[in-house]
N, C-alpha and C positions, 0 to 999 in steps of 0.2 A: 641538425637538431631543430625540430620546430616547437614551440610552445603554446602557438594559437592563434588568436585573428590575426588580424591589423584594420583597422577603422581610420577614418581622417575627412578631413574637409573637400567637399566639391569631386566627390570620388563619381564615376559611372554606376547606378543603381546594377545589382549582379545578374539580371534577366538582360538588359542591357548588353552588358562585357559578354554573354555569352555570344548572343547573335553576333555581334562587330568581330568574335572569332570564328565564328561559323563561318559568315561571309567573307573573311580572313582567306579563312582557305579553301574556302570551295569556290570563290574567284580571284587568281592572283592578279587582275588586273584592276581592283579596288583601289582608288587611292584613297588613304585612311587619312583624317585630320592629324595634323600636327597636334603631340599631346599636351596639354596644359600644364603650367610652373607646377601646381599641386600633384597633376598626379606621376611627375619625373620625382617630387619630393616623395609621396608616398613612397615608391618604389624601392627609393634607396633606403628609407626609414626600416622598409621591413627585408632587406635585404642584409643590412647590419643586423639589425634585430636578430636573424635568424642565425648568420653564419655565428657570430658572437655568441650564441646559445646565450646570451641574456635572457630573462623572464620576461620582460617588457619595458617599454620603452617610449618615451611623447618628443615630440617635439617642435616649437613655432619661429612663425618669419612673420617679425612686425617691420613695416617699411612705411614710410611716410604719412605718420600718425592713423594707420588702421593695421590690422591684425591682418595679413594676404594667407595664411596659411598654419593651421595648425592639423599634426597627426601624430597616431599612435597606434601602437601596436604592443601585440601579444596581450601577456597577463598579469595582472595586480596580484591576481592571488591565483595560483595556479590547482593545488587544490582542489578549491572549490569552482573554478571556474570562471572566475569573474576576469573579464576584458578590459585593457589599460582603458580608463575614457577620458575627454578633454578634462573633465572636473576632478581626476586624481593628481593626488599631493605625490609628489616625491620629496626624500630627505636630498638637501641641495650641498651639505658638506660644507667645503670652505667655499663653497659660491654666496654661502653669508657672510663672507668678510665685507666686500661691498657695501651693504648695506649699513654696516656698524662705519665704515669708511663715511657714508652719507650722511648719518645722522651726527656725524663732529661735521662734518664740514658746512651741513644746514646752520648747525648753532655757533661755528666760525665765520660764516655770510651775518649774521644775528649781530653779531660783537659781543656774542658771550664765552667763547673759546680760545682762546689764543693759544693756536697749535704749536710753539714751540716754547712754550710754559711749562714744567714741570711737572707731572701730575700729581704731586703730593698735594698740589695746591688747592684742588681739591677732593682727594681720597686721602687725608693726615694719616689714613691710620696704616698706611701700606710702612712695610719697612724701606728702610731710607733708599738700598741701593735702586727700588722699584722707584722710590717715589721722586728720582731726580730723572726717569726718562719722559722723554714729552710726547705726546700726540702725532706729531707728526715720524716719530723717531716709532713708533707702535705700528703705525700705517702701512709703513714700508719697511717691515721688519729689520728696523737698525737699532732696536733698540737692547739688544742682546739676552733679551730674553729665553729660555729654550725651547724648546718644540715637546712633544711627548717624553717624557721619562720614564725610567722603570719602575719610581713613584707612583705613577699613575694608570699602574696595572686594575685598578679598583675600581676605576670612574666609572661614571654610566650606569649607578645604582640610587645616587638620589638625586632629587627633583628640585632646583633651585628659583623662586619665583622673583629674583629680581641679578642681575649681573653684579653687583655689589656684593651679594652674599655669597656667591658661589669665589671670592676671591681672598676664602678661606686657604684654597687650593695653593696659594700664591704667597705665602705666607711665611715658605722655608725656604724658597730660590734661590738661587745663585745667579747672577749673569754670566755667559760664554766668553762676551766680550765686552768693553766700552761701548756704550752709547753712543751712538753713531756712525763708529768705524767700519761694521761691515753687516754685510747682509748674512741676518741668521733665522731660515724662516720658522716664525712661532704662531700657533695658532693661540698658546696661552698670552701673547701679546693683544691678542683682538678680545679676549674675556675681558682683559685689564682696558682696551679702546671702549670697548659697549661700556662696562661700570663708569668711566671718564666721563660719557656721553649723558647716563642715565643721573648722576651728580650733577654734571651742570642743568640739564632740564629742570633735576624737580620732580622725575615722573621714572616709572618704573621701564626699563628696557622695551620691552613688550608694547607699553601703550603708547612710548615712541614711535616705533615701530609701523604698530596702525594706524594714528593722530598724523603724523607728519613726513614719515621716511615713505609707508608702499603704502595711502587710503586708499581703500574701495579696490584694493586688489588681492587675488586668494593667495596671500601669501602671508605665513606668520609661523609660530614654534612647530619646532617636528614633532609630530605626536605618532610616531608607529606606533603598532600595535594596540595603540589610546583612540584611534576614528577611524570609523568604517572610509573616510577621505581619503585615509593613507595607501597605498599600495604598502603591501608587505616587503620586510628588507631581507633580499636571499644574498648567500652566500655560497661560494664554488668549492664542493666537497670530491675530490677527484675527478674533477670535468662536469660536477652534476649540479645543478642550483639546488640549494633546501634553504628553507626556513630562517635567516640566521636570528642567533638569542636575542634579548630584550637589548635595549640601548636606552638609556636617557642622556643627550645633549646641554639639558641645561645648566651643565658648569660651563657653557661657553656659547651662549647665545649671538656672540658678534663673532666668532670664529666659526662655529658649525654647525648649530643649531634651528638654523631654521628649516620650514619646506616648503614648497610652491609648484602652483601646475604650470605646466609648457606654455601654454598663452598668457598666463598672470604674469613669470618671467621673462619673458618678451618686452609684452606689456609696458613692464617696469624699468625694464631697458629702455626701451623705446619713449618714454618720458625723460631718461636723465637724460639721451641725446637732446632732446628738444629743451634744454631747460628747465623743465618741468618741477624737477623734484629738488636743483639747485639750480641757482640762477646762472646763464651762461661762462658768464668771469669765474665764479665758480668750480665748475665744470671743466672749463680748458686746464684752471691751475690743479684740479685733481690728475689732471692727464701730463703733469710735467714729471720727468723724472727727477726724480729725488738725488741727493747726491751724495757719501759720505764725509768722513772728515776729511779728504785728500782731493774733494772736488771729481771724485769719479763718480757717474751713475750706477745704481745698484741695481740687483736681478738675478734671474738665473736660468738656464736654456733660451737663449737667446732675446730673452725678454728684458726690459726695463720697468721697474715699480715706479710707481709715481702715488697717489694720497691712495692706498686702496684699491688702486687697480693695476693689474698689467698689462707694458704698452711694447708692440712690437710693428711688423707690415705685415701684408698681405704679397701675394708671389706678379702683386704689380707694383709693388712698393708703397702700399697706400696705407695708413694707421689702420692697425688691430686696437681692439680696448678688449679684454676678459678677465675672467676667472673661473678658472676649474676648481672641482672638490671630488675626493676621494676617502671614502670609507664606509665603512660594515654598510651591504645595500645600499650603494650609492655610487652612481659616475655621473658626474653633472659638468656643465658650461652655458656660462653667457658670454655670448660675443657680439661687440659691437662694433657697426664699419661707417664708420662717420659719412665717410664720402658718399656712403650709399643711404645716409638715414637709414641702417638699418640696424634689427636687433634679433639677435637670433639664439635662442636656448633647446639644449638638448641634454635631455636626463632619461637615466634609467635606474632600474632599481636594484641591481647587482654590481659589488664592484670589481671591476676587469680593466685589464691591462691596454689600453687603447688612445689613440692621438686623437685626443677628443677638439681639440681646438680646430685643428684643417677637417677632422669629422663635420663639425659644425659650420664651420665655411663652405665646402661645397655641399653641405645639404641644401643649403642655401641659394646656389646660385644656379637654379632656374630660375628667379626673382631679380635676378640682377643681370645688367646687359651681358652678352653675347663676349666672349674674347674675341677682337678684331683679330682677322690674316690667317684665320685657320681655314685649312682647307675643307670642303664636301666631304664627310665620309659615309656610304652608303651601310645600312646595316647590313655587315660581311655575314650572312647565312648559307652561304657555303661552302664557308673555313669550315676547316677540322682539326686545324694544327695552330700552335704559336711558337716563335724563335726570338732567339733577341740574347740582350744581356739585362742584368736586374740583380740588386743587392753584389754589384763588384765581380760577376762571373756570369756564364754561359749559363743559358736556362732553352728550355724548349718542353711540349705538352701538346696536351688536346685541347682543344678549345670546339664551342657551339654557340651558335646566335639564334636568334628568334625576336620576332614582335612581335607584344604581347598586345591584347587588346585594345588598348590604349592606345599603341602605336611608338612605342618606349621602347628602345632597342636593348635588350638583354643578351646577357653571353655568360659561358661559364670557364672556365679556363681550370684545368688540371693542376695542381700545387708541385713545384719542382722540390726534389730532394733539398736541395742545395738552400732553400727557401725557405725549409718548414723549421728550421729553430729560429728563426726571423717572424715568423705566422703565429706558431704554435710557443709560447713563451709560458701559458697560465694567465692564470689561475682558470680562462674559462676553457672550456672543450676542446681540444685539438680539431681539425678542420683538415681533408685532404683538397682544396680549392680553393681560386679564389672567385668572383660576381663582378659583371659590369652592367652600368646602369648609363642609359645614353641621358646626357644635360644639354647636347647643344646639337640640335641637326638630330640625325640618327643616330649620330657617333662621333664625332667633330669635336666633339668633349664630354667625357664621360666621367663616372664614379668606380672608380676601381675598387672593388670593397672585400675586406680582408677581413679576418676575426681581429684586427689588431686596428680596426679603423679605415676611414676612407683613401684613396690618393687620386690624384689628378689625373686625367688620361688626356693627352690632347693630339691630331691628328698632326701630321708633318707633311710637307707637301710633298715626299719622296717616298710615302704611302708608307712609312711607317708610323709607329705610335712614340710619343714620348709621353715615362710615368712619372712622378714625382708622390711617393707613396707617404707613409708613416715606418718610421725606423728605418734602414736601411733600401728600403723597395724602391731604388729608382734605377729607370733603366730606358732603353729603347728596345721595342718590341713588334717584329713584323709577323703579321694573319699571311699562313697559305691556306 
């Protein structure tokens, strides 16, 4: 399924791409430039895009204090017609807890927060069991608060202009568990962090928000369907994106509510790495894991919480820092990799089923060095077959390669039986294939791209492939 352009930064003008294909093939003995980080990036950007049957899609690579990369593809509003562009908003989900994380821990650098203070101290008017969990015990959801209930089949119809008021909502709770004991993740726990935040300030959530958490960057309240800024939020109605209904977020501005474009999130990454937006001491002790009452760290899917953010590695072993969000028109992530100063966000505006965190990583890593000790691998154009093993059993298919004008070694691979309730899970489109997108060489490391997200492709020096997917997809796989 396609749904329309794809646009991005530092791309080849399209009079351009045509002739470098022309002369493509009407001399095979051209040697084509090695293609650029951006347009390996482009390519897999709009290659999820596509297979995904998402409506559209942005995404950026900030790396040592400049912006190297921003792109996007498809459509905001499909409709009408209008093309994702660098300056559209997406709804960012729980990729706004971070920021509600940021703004206690700015006014905990201040000496006006003490994060493991009660919050009744100051919210008096919360009932008691609320008002003895503390800040820190909200951050890293220990503080037993619940997540969505069947209560709150309602929300999303009115408009709350400050986090303190919307904490009406909160009023008749129950705790799951003690304070501290175990990990229960609440997104009504980060309403109750931003109102914390916005009491000790002085100042309304919102002008927080702009004044001192993200200035002078486009990021602030989700307004769908309220700014032409917005990309519209669709929903998957038997494999089809439409429209989805009205939403308003602001019962939860530090858990969901915000939205921001691809480069603004970055951006804003790419500052907290650097200090910027908390001072370094700061920074590191947001990135410690938190622990509960028994001295174990909390988390979940192989991750560890620490003040607001989630901390894992990378498949060199090197810290991850993120947060994803999920909901109505919304699949988002910021990812941060220290070692590399980098920061890298990827949103779209439908929500689907997908390993958005390793999506976001190797979108990335044409930006970032090379994997050492991998062998040459020439782009295979003419295979027509693949073998191997993948998701725990035997798989085999057709397969095709091609270079595209750019010089980007593409391939298409046939979806195995065995495969497709690992691929095709929902809510978006079912897909008979899967896309590779060369990152290192021609083929030497590549983007294995699935409706369900990206996976690692890397060459072996016994000329087969080893994958390291999302969900189940990993395997070795040999081109005849």
């Amino acid at each position: 399924m396609t749904f329309g352009t794809s646009r991005g930064a530092a791309q080849n003008p399209p009079t351009m791409r045509r002739a470098l294909a022309f002369l493509c093939l009407a001399s095979p003995l051209l040697v084509m430039a090695d293609p650029n980080p951006a347009q390996r990036a482009q390519a897999v950007l709009d290659e999820l895009r596509e297979l995904s049957g998402v409506p559209g899609m942005a995404a950026a690579v900030w790396q040592g204090g400049q912006l190297r990369w921003h792109g996007e593809s498809g459509w905001r509003d499909v409709a009408r017609g209008l093309p994702v562009q660098a300056d559209t908003r997406f709804r960012l989900a729980s990729v706004s807890k971070p920021f509600a994380a940021v703004a206690s821990a700015q006014l905990k650098a201040r000496g006006l927060l003490a994060t493991e203070q009660p919050v009744g101290k100051w919210l008096p008017e919360l009932p008691a069991p609320l008002a003895a969990v503390t800040p820190s015990q909200l951050a890293a959801h220990l503080s037993g608060l619940p997540h969505y209930e069947a209560q709150d089949a309602g929300i999303g119809k009115t408009y709350y202009p400050t986090a303190r008021e919307s904490l009406v909502h909160l009023q008749d709770r129950t705790l799951g568990s003690a304070p501290g004991s175990r990990y229960r993740y609440s997104s009504w726990g980060y309403t109750l962090l931003a109102a914390v935040a916005e009491a000790v300030a002085g100042k309304p959530y919102l002008d927080l928000l702009a004044t001192q958490v993200a200035p002078g960057l486009d990021i602030g309240p989700d307004l769908t369907g309220k700014s032409p800024a917005m990309t519209l939020a669709y929903a998957f109605d038997a494999g089809r994106a439409v429209p989805g209904p009205g939403f308003d977020y602001s019962y939860s501005w530090g858990g969901a509510g915000l939205a921001a474009t691809a480069p603004a999130l970055a951006a804003w990454g790419g500052r907290f790495l650097q200090g910027r937006v908390v001072d370094a001491a700061t920074r590191d002790w947001m990135w410690q894991p938190v622990l509960d009452t028994t001295g174990q760290p909390v988390g979940e899917r192989g991750f560890k919480m620490g003040f607001g953010w989630r901390l894992d590695s990378d498949a060199q072993g090197q810290l991850r820092v993120h947060h994803a969000g999920a909901t109505l028109g919304a699949r988002s992530v910021l990812l941060l990799l220290p070692r590399g100063d980098m920061s890298v966000s990827l949103l779209s505006n439908a929500m689907w089923t997908v390993g958005i965190e390793r999506s976001a990583e190797l979108l990335s890593a044409p930006f970032r060095p090379p994997v050492e000790d991998l062998p040459a691998m020439p782009c295979p154009v003419a295979a027509t077959r693949f073998e191997g093993e993948m998701g725990g059993g035997p798989v085999a298919g057709t397969a095709s390669f091609r270079l595209d004008a750019n010089g980007v070694c593409r391939g298409q691979f046939s979806l195995p039986v065995t495969l497709a309730k690992v691929v095709n899970p929902g809510p978006q489109p079912a897909t008979d294939r899967m896309l590779v997108v060369g990152l290192q060489g021609e083929l030497a490391r590549a983007a294995l791209v699935t409706s369900i997200g990206l996976g690692d492709w890397q060459a072996q020096a016994d000329g087969t492939v080893r994958i390291e997917g999302p969900a189940s997809l990993r395997g070795v796989l040999r081109l005849r």
